[in-house]
C-alpha positions, 0 to 999 in steps of 0.5 A: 598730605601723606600720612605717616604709613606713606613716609615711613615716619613712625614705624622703625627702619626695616634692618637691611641685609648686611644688618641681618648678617653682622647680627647673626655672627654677632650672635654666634660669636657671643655663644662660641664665647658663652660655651667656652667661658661655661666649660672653662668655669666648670671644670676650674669649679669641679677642680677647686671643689674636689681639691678642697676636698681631698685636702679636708679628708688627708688632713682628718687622715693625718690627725686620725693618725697622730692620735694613733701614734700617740696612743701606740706610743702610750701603749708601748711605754705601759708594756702593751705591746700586742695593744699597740700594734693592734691599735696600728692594724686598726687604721684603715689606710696604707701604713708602714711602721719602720725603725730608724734604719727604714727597716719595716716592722708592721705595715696595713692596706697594703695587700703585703701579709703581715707576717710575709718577711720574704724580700719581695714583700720588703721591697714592695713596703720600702717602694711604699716608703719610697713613694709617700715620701715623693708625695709630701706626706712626711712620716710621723716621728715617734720615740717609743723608748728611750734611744728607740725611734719608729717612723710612720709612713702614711698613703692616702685614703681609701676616700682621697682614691676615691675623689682621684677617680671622681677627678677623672670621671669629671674630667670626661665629663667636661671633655663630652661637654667640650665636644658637645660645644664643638659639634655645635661650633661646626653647626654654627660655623656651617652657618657661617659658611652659608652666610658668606656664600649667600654675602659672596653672592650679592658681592658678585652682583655687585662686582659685575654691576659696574661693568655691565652699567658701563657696557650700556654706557658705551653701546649708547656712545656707540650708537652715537657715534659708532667710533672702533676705539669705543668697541675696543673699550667694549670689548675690554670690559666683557674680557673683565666680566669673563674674568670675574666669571672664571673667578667665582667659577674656581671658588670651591672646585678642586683644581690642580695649583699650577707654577707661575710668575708671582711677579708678573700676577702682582703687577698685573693687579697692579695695573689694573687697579692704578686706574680704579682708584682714584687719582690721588692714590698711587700704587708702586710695585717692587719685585725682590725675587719672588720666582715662581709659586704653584697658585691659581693665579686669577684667584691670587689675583683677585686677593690682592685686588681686595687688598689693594682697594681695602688699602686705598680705602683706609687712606680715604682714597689718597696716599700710597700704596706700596706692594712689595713682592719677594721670597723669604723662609717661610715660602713667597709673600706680597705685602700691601703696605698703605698709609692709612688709618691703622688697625688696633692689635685686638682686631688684627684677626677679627677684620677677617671675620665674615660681616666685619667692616667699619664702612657704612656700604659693604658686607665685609667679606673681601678679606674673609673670602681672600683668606679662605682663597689664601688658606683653603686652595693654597695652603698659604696665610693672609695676616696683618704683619704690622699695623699701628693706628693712624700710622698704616697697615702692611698686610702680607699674603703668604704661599708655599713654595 
């Protein structure tokens, strides 16, 4: 009888590879989501807490000034004159005392000399004037005699500046911690990066396993029975693995896109998956013009073999597929229209996240790698035009023309 460590009955499953990877971009999606949300409630935090402030210091500000005005006013109605307007001078903040008729009569904190009458000096007090009033703070009405009216016209706090620049410097504050949480989203991104290379990696494996088990399928048969027609067949499968072999070479290398058929590369990919499948699934391919587009077009080609499997996959490989190729606005595009599942709206950008699939088998980087082929070499997009669950899917690949 074995024991428990020869089953492996008792001790926990080791997680496997495509475990490991979902796991790390979970992890660096929740941080991404943590150092956003933390910048986001500190600066609304700092925001709401010096406001309050502010609001607190012109209120103290404004009731200061009321019991000055009335204590002018008092002043004035005993004869006190040189009282009163002492009582003014002594206000620590921007104030323009005007008459009815907007002409300034005493003003203080304004860098103007109380006795410079000269029209420069008025037009900066009436600019003043001007400005309080545009910022809320309506004047302080006071009938000093009888038929005599004088108007109070106020500006902020030394204080309230004070916190404004507190503002700013909180400001810069958050925008270094921004940057700060963008250096380390790069950092994490270059992660990312080196996850889906290490995932395109063991997808090339992959790819090219099924062609080569066959090639050995085929050499046994043909030692068998040394047939041509098994040669031809032979001899079709190593052009495949030369063509997946050009593939993987192009990824990352600078090459010059060169003009060619959209038409004929979506049939192409059309033909070569009709017999890849599966018998229950049909693929109809209708050309609405799409002319000619700079691509490299075993790359775009490529894409499209994804999107054509990912399709019959969604439809538990029975349905049809329809890719429809034309030319529209906004440049050349391919839409691959499928019968299957659907995709919830919420996750239209998050199935071409790097790990994301909702198959058991898979790394979930088809559609990773084919925006990145779309966008990086083409400039172009890969995107869910429409898509509504249980209804279908109609993804459309996008490229400049």
């Amino acid at each position: 009888m074995m024991n428990e460590r020869e089953t492996g009955k008792g001790s926990p499953a080791r997680p496997t590879d495509r475990e490991i990877l979902t796991g790390r971009l979970r992890r660096a999606g929740l941080y991404k989501g943590f150092l956003f949300i933390g910048a986001v409630v500190l600066a609304a935090a700092l925001f709401i807490v010096t406001n309050l402030l502010v609001r607190q210091v012109r209120a103290s500000a404004l009731s200061h000034l009321e019991r000055t005005v009335d204590y002018y006013r008092l002043l004035l109605l005993n004869d006190n004159a040189e009282l009163a307007y002492e009582a003014v001078q002594a206000i620590d903040f921007p104030i323009v005392v005007t008459g009815a008729d907007g002409t300034p009569k005493s003003w203080r904190n304004l860098g103007v000399a109380p006795d410079d009458t000269s029209a420069e000096a008025m037009e900066t007090l009436r600019e003043f004037v001007r400005d309080s009033r545009r910022q809320g703070n309506e004047p302080l009405r006071v009938e000093v005699f009888p038929g005599q009216v004088d108007y109070f016209h106020y500006g902020d706090p030394q204080l309230v500046r004070t916190l404004r620049l507190v503002s700013i410097a909180t400001a810069l504050a958050v925008a270094l911690y921004v940057f700060l949480g963008y250096i380390g989203f790069r950092t994490i991104r270059k992660a990312e990066e080196r996850s889906v290379w290490v995932g395109m990696a063991r997808e090339t494996a992959h790819q090219l396993g099924t062609p080569i088990s066959s090639l050995m399928g085929w050499l046994e048969v043909l030692a068998e029975s040394g047939r041509p027609e098994v040669v031809r067949a032979m001899k079709q499968d190593v052009r495949r693995l030369e063509k997946i072999v050009v593939r993987f070479s192009k990824i990352g290398a600078v090459e010059t896109l060169t003009p060619g058929s959209l038409a004929e590369v979506v049939r192409s990919s059309v033909e070569y998956m009709r017999t890849r499948v599966g018998s229950r699934v049909t693929i109809e391919h209708e050309d609405r013009s799409a002319g000619e587009v700079a691509m490299q077009q075993e790359l775009v080609g490529w894409v499209l073999e994804n999107l054509i499997r990912n399709a019959a996959q969604a439809m538990n490989g029975k349905g049809r597929i329809r890719v429809v190729s034309g030319r529209g606005e906004q440049g050349a595009y391919v839409d691959v229209i499928d019968e299957g599942v659907g995709i919830a709206k919420k996750d239209f950008e998050a199935i071409f996240r790097p790990g994301y699939t909702t198959r058991k088998r898979g790394w979930g980087l088809g559609l990773s790698l084919g925006r990145r082929i779309v966008e990086e070499i083409h400039r172009g997009r890969l995107f869910v035009l429409a898509s509504r669950p249980g209804e279908g899917t109609t993804i459309r690949l996008l490229l400049p023309t």
